[in-house]
N, C-alpha and C positions, 0 to 999 in steps of 0.2 A: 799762570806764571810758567817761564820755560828755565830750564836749566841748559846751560851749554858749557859740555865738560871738553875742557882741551887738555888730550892724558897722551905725557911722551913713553912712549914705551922702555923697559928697561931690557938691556944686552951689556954681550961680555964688553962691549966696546963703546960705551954710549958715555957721551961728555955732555955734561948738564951744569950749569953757572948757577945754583940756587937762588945766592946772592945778586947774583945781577938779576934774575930773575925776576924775585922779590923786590929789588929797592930802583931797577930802572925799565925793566920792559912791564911789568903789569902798573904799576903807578903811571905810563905813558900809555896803555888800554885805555884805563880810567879818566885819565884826561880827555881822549880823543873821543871818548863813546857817552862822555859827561852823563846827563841824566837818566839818561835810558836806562845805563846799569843801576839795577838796583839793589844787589850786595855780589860780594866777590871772595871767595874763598882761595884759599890753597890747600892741597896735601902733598905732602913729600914724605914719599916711599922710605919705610924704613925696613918693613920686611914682606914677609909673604905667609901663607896658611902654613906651610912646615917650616918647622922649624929650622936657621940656618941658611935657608934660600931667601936671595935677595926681593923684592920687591915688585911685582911685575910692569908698575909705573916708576917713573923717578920720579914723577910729578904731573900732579894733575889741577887745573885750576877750572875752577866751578862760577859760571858766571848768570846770576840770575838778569832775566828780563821778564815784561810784564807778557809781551809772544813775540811770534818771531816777526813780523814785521817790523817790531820796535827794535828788533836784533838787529838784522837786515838792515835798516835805515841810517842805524847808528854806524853799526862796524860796518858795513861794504865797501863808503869811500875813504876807508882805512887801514883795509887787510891787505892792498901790497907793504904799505911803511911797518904793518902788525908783521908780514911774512918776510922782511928784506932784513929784521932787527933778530931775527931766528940765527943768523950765527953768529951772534953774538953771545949768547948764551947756550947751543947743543947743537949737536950732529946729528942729532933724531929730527925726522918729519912727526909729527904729532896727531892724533889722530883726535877727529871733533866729533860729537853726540849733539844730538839736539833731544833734550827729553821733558815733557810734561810733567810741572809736580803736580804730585796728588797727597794731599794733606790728609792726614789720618786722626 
């Protein structure tokens, strides 16, 4: 199984839509990537290791697949309509991880 984290970076000047986030561009992922995803997380940044400093994500959403071709297959012919829905919600480019779980 692969994990693929999409994490917007946090700055003095970063505009983030949680809510649209949450209740219209990832419930439109999931529709568009239908089976393939097979569970989808959120976190949203509330702080950081010291105390007082902000977050170094505002958000980050954790999308399992079974690997990446089934990635690949699903989200490819949908990552311009995934990437055109981006100001709708933030001023940040977001940066992606492709990483292998490993169950302990």
């Amino acid at each position: 199984m692969i994990k693929v984290s999409v994490m917007y970076p946090n700055s003095e000047n970063v505009q983030f839509d949680a809510d649209y986030y949450q209740k219209k561009h990832l419930p439109m992922v999931t529709k568009l990537v239908e089976s393939a995803l097979k569970r989808l997380e959120l976190d949203l940044g509330i702080a950081s290791r010291v105390p007082g400093e902000s977050a170094p994500y505002v958000a980050i959403a954790h999308l399992l697949f079974d690997d990446i071709a089934s990635f690949q297959e699903a989200f490819g012919p949908h990552a311009a309509t995934f990437a055109a829905d981006v100001k709708n919600y933030s001023n940040v480019q977001a940066e992606l991880q492709i990483s292998e779980l490993i169950p302990f």
